[in-house]
N, C-alpha and C positions, 0 to 999 in steps of 0.2 A: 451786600449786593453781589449776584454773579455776573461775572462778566470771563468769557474767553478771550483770551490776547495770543496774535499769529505770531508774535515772536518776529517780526520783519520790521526793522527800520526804526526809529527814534522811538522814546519809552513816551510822548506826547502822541504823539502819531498813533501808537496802538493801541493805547487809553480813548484814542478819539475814537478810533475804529468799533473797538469794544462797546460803546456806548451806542454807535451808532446802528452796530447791528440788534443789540436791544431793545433800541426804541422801533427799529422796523421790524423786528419778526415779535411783536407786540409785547415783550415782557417789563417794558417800561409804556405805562398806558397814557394816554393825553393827558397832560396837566398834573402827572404825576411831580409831585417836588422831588429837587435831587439831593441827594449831601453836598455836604459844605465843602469848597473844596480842602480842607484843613480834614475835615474828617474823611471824604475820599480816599485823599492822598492816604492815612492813616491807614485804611483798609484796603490798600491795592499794594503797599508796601513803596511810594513814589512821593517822589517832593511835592510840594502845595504849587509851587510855579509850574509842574507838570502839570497838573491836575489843573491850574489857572489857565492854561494854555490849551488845555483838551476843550474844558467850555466856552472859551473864546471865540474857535475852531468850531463849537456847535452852535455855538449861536449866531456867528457869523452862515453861515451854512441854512440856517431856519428852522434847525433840531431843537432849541430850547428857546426860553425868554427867558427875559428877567423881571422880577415883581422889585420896585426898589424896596428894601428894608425887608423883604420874604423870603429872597434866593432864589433858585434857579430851577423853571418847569420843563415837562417834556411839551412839545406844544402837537398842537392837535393838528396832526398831518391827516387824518381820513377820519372821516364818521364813524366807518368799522373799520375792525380788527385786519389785517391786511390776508389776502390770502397768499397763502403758503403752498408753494409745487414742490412738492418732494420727489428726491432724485428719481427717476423711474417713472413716477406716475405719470398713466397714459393720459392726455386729454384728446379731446375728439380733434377727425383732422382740420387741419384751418382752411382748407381748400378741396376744390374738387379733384385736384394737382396730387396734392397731397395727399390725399387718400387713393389716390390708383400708385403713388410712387410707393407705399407703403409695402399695397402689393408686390413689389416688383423686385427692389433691389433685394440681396445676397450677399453679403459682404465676405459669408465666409466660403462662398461656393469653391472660386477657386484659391483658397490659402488654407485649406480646409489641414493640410497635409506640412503646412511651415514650419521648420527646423528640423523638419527631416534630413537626413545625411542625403538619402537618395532621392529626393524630391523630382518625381519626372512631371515638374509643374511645365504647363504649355502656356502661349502669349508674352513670354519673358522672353528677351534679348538674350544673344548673348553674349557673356561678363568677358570683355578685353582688360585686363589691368594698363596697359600700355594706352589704352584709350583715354583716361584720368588724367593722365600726364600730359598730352596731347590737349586734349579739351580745356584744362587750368591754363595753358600756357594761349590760347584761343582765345579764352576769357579775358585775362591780361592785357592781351594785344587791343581786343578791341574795347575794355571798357579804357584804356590810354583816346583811341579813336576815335570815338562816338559820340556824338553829339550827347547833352543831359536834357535834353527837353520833352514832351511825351510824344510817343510815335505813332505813323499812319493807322487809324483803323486798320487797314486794308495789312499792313505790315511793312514791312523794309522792303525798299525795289528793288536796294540789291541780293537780296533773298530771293524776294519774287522772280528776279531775272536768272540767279543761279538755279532757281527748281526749273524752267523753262526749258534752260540749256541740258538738266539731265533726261527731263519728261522726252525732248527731244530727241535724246541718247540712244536711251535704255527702253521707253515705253512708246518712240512712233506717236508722240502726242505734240501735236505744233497748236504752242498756248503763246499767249501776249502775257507780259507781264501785269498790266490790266485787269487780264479778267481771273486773277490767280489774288486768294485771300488766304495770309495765315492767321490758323487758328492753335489751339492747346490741344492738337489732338485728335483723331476718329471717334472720338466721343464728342467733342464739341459739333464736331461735322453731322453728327444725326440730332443733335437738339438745337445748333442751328436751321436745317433743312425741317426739321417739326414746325419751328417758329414760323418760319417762311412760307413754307408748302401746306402746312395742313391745320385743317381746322377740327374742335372733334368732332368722333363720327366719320370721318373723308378714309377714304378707304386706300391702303398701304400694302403691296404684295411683299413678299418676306420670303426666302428661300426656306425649303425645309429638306436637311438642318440650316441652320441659319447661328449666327454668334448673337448668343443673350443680351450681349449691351444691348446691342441694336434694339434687339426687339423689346427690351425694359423701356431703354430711350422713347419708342415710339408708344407703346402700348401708356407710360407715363402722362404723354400727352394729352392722349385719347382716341389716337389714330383707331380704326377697324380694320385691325389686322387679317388678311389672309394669308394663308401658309399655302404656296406651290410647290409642286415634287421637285427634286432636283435627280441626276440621274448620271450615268457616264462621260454625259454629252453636256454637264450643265443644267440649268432653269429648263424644264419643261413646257417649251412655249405654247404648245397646243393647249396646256392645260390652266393660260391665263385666261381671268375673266371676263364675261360677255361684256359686262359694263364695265365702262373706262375707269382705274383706280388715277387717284391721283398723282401716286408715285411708286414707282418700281426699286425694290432694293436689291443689286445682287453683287457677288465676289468672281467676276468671272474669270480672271489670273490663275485662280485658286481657288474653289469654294471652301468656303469655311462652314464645317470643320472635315467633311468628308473629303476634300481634296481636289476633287476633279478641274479640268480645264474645259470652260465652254468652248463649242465649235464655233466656227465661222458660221457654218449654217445657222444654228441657234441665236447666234450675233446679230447677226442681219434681220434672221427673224424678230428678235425684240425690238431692235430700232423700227424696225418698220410698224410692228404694233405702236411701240409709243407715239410715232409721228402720228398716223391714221386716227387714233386715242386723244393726243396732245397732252401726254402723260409725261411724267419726267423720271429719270431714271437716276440711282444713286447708285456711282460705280464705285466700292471699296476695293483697292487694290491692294488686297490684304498678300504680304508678305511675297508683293509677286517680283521682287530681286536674287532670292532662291532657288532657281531652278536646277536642277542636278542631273538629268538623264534625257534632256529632250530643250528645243529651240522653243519660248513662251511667242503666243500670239500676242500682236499688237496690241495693245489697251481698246476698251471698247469704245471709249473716248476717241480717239484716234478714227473711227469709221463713222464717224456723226456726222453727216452731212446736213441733220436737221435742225442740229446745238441741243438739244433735250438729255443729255448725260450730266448730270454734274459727279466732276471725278474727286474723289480723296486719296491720299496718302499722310500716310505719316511718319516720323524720324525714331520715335519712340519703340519700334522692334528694328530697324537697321546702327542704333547707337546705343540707349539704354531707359529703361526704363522712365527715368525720371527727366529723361529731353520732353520736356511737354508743350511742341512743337509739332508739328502738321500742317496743311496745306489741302486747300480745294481750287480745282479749277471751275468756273464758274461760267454757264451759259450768257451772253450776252445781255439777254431780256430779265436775267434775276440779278445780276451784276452789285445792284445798288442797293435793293434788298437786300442782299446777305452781309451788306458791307455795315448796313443801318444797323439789322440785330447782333453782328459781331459790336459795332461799339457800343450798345447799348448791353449787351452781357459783359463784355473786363471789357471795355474801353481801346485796348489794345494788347500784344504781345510784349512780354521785355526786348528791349531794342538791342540790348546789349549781348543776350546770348545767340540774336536775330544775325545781329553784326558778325558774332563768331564764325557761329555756322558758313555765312554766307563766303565767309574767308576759305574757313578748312573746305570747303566746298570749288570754291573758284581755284585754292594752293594744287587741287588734285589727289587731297588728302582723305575726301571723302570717296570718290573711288578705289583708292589701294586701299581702303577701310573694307568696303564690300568687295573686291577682290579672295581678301585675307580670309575675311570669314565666312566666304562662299565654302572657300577651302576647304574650311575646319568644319564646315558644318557637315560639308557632304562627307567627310572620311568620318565624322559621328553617327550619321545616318546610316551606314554600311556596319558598324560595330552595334547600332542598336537591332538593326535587322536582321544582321548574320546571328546575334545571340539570339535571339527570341526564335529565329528555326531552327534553333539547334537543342535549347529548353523548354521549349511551349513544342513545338513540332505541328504535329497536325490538328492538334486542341485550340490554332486559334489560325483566323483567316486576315493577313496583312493588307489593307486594303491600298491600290493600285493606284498611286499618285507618286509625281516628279518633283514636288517642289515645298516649298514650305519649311516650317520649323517642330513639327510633330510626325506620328505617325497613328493612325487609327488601325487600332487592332477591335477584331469582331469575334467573338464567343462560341463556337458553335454550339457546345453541348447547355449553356448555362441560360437560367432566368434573369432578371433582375433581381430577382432578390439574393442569389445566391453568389449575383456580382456582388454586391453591398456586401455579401458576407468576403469577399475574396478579398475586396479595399481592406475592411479595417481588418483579416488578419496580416496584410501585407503591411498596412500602416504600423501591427505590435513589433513588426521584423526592423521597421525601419524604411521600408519602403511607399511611397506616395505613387498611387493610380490614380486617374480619373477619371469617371466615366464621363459618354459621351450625349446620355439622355439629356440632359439641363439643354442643350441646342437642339430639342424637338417639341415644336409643338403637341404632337401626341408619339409616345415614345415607341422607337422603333420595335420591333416583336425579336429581333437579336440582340443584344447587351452588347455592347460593345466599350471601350476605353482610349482616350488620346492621352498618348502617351509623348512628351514633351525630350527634346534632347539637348536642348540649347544652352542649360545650367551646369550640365554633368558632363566631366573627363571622360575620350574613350575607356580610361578604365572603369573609370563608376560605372560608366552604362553598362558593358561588360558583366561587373558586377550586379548591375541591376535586373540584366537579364536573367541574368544566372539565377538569383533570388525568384524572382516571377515565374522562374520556371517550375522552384520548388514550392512555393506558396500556391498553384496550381496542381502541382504533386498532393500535398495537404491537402485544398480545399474539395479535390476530387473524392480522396479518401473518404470525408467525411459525408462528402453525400452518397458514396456507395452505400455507406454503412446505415444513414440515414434511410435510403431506400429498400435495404432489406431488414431495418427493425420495421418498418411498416406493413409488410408482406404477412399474409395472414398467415397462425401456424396451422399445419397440419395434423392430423390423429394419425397415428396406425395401430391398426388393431394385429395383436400380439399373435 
């Protein structure tokens, strides 16, 4: 008899297991007899009270019977043979859900480029080793503190009450602890707001460019996506639709990924659409604690006189990646909705890293946190920028934004295709670009790259620049050359 044994835990135990994956991936058929266990044991190289105790264990369990005086059967668990899914094999999708998420996710969009030395990956915090130390000793404190019994849907008040007092701060946003739910994340915050707001089909405006989650998130659902220009000024609001969408997405701190900061004017103008519409608006206030060269506008939240914003934020690029913590503020009239499908998706957040937070938060410690690496970031942003005009020069167009954790550079002379070729000969050098197309609906007609600084020492970037400028030097080469093997020859006559 073959049998494979994992080799984990008691020589009874993997004797059982052995048998039992036998009889389910069918090579032990219904009503098949077994050996004795005397002769078993003999061919497995195991005692008989092993091998006594393996079919005890199956028959107990419903794997075998026993005939008295005939010995021991496989017993007839299905009519047929059982089916077999082998690793990989596709089956069709089990949902409607499912087959448009199919479309959608990327896993390797942005890691494309991991373990690279000089990875200028974008959306990544960035890395405090002193923060570790801080945060373990946080932990500590309050798993001593905290209650062990399961926590508020809605999340810890006192949480809730410390994002209050910063929104209040920092973002000009006067919130109740109330109407404020934490969730896992700005990824949680658009498939909650799917759940709530839209049905498929219900139609969703979307900045273009716009950040992919989002629009995977939404498009997953089944929302009817429209894509609006976005421009220097922000969301183009003349260019919203006749008919009322049901909900509006935009980044206006910061558009993601082009940069820009909406106007006031434009501000005003969208609320006053939503109101008129009775549409609701999803403010992501993507990385707008960053500002470097200029005073950031109120949150748009903050000008809502008609409650139709629902605002997010999240901790996950002001700490580290893996805080999978965030926060919405929430219009009055959705309050309880949002609260229903947050406990019905994880039931709740951990109370205990909730409790932390809410400490380093209230101690003052999360201010001189964003202080510090406001610092660090802006004297990184000045070494990525000064290198890159002083390597790239006039071959590439920096585009004109104050805040944030990346920088979009624009192509002049280059296609797409001949970006893709630039990526991966940077990627043989060691160096990670990304391009900027994956956040367009239909892809812009100049190539461009967000180039991330949050991971890398002023000297790396330095270095980074430095390379990018020669890998540019290279890929120029190569299409000169490519351009005049193409060029038809000439005769001359003698």
């Amino acid at each position: 008899m073959f049998l494979e044994f994992d080799g984990q835990g008691p020589a009874y135990a993997q004797l059982t297991r052995a048998l039992k994956a036998s009889i389910l991936n069918g090579r032990l058929k219904a009503n098949t007899r077994l050996p004795s266990t005397r002769a078993l044991a003999q061919e497995v190289g195991m005692s008989r009270i092993t091998a006594l105790a393996a079919y005890e264990q199956l028959r107990a369990e419903g794997f075998v019977y026993v005939r008295v005086g005939a010995g021991s059967y496989v017993s007839n668990l299905q009519a047929s043979p059982p089916l077999r899914l082998l690793k990989g094999e596709p089956i069709a999708a089990p949902s409607r859900y499912a087959k448009r998420a199919r479309t959608q996710r990327d896993p390797l969009l942005t890691r494309r480029h991991h373990g690279l030395r000089l990875n200028m990956q974008y959306g990544e915090p960035m890395t405090q080793p002193a923060l570790s130390t801080i945060w373990a000793r946080e932990l500590a404190h309050a798993a001593v503190y905290t209650p062990l019994e399961r926590g508020d849907p809605q999340g810890l008040f006192a949480l809730r009450e410390q994002i209050c007092r910063y929104l209040a701060l920092r973002r000009g946003v006067d919130a109740h602890p109330n109407h404020v739910l934490i969730i896992n994340g700005a990824q949680q915050a658009y498939a909650l707001t799917a759940r709530v707001l839209l049905n498929e089909g219900d139609a969703a405006v979307m900045e273009e460019p716009h950040y992919f989650g989002m629009w995977q998130s939404f498009a997953a659902h089944g929302a009817n996506l429209l894509p609006v220009r976005t421009d220097r000024e922000g969301l183009v609001c003349a260019e919203l639709p006749m008919q009322a969408p049901r909900l509006i997405c935009v980044t206006p701190s910061h558009q993601f990924p082009s940069g820009p900061t909406m106007s006031l004017s434009r501000r005003l103008e969208l609320l006053r659409y939503a109101e008129a519409r009775q549409s609701w608006i999803l403010e992501d206030d993507y990385d707008s604690e960053f500002r470097f060269d200029s005073q950031p506008l109120a949150a748009l939240r903050s000008l809502d006189d008609a409650d139709r914003v629902i605002y997010v934020g999240t901790f996950s690029k002001t700490l580290f990646g893996s805080m999978r913590l965030g926060y919405m503020v929430l219009p009055a009239a959705l309050r309880q909705d949002f609260i229903n499908a947050k406990y019905l998706a994880d039931i709740c957040n951990p109370v205990i890293e909730q409790a932390a937070l809410a400490h380093f938060m209230e101690s003052g410690g999360f201010e001189r946190h964003l202080r510090q690496m406001g610092r660090t970031l802006k004297a990184r942003r000045e070494v990525l920028i000064n290198g890159l005009r002083r390597y790239a020069g006039e071959r590439i167009q920096i585009a004109d934004s104050h805040a944030g954790m990346h920088v979009v550079v624009w192509l002049r002379d280059y296609d797409h295709t001949q970006l893709e070729a630039l990526i991966d000969y940077a990627h043989e050098r060691g160096l990670g670009l990304y391009p900027i197309a994956p956040h367009y609906h239909a892809r812009p007609a100049t190539p461009g790259l967000l180039l991330g600084y949050c991971g890398l020492s002023s000297l790396e970037l330095q270095e980074a620049a430095q390379l990018f400028g020669t890998c540019l030097d290279a890929t120029d080469a190569k299409m000169i050359c490519t351009s005049m093997e193409s060029l038809p020859l000439r005769r001359h006559s003698g």
